[in-house]
N, C-alpha and C positions, 0 to 999 in steps of 0.2 A: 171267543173273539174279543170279549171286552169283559173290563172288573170296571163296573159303574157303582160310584160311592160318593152321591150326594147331599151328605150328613152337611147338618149346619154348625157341627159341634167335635170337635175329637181332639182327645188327648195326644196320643200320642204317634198313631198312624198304625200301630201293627196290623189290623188287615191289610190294610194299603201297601204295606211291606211283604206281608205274604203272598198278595197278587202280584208284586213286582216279583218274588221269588219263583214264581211259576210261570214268570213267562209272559204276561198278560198285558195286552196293552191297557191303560188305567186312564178312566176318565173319571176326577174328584171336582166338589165345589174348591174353588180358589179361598181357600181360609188362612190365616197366620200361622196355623200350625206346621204347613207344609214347608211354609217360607224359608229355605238355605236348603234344601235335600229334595225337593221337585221343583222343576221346572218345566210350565208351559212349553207341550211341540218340542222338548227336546228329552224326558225320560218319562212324560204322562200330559195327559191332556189336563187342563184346568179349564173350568168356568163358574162366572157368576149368575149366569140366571136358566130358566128355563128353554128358551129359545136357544140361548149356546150350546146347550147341553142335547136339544132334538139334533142340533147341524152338526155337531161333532159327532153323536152316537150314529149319525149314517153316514157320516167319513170313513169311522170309524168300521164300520160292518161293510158299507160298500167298498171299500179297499181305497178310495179316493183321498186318504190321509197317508200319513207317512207311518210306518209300524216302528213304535216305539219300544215293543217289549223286550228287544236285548238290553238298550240303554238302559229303563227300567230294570233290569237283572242285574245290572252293575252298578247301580244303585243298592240295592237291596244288599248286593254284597258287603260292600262297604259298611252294612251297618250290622252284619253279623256279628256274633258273639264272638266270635275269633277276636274281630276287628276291633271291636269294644273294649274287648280284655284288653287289648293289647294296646290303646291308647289310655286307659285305666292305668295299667300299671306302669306306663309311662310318667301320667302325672301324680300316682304316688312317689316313684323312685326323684323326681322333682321335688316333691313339697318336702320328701323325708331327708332330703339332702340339701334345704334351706335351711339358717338358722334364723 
């Protein structure tokens, strides 16, 4: 029902993108790292402290929130390896055709 990941510290998100991959609705602490590729209530839940995180994980279980995990999936999409490559080689065939 829920990928709950209240780390005070993460690089760069891969599990957090693996549970977006599966479907899962995601409640993380609200940290810099997520900032531009999640958003609060509309692809995972965020918070900053302990009490947001009891009141959202029984939103979240009681069904009393909104189910986020497709938007999360198309998230996750987006940052596939496909998708990567392929803005990857975007900004090589740019830089290699600057002089």
């Amino acid at each position: 029902d829920l990928f709950f990941f209240p780390s005070y510290e993460e690089t760069e998100g891969i599990v957090v993108l693996e549970a977006l991959a599966s479907h899962q609705n995601v409640l993380v602490r609200d940290i810099p790292v997520y900032k531009g590729w999640l958003s609060n209530g509309h692809n995972a839940y965020m918070e900053k402290n302990n009490q947001g995180f009891i009141e959202k994980i029984k939103g979240i279980v009681e069904g009393t929130l909104p189910q986020l995990s497709e938007a999360g999936y198309e998230t996750a999409k987006q940052k596939s390896i496909d998708e990567i490559g392929y803005e990857l080689k975007e900004v090589y065939t740019k830089v290699m055709n600057t002089e």
